[in-house]
C-alpha positions in Angstrom: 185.5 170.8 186.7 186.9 168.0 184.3 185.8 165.5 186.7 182.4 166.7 187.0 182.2 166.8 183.6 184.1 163.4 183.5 181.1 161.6 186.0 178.4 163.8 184.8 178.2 163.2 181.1 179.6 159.5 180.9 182.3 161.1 178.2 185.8 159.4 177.7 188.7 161.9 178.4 189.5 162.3 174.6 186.0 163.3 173.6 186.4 165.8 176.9 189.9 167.1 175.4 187.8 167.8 172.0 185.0 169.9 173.6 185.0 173.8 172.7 183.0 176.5 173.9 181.0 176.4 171.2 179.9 173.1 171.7 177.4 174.4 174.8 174.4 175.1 174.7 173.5 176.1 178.1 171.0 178.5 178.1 167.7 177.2 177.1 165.5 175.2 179.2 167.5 171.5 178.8 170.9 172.6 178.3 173.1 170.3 176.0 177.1 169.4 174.9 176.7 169.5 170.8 179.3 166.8 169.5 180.7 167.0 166.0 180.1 164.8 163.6 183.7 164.3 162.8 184.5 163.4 166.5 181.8 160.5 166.5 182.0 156.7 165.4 178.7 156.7 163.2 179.9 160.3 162.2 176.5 162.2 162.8 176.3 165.3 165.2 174.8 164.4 168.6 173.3 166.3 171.4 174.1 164.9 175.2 171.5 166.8 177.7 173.1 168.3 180.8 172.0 169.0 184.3 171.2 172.2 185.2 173.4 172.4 187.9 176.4 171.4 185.3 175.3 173.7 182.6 175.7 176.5 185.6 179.0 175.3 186.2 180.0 175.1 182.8 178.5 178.4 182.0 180.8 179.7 184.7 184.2 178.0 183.8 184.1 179.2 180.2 183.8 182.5 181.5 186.3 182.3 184.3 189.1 180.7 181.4 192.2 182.5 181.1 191.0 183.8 177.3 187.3 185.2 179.1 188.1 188.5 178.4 188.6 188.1 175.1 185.6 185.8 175.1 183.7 188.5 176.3 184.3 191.5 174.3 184.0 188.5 171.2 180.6 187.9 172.2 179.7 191.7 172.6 180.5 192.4 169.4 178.8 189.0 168.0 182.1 187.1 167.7 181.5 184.0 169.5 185.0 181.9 170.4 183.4 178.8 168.9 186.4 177.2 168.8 188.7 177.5 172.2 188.9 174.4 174.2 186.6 174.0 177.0 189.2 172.3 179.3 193.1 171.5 178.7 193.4 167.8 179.4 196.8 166.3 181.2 198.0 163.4 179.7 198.1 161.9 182.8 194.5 162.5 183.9 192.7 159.0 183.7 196.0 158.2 186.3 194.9 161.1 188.7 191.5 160.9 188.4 191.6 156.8 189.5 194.0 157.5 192.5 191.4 160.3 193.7 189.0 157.7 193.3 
């Protein structure tokens, strides 16, 4: 999934490391990746659009992470887990990811 994500959104591993659930928006009808403001060069919040077909997938891995229980009885009762990371990034990943290439 952090390839996908990787190739799919033309995003550097350490802005990938960064992302958090709440950073998706994946339910309306051009699903984005909101980036904070304090993660950016110029320091403004910006909105990457997302393929369907990756919002699906996303929308699936956050609720298949080892915390989705607790995710899900958070958002039932209106808690959303704004803040867990979306992936855990290896250090070594830009290594693997060229020798799969």
């Amino acid at each position: 999934m952090i390839y996908k994500t990787l190739v799919l959104t033309g995003l550097r591993k350490g802005k990938i490391a960064l992302l958090t659930v709440g950073q998706l928006e994946l339910d309306g009808a051009m699903p984005f990746v909101v980036l904070n403001a304090a993660n950016e060069k110029n320091r403004q919040v910006s909105t990457i659009p997302r393929r369907h077909d990756l919002a699906n997938d996303l929308r699936d891995w956050s609720s298949d992470t080892p915390n989705a229980a607790t995710f899900k009885l958070r958002e039932e009762r209106g808690i959303r887990d704004r803040k867990r990371p979306l992936f855990t990034v290896l250090a070594g990943l830009v290594n693997r990811l060229n020798r799969d290439l």
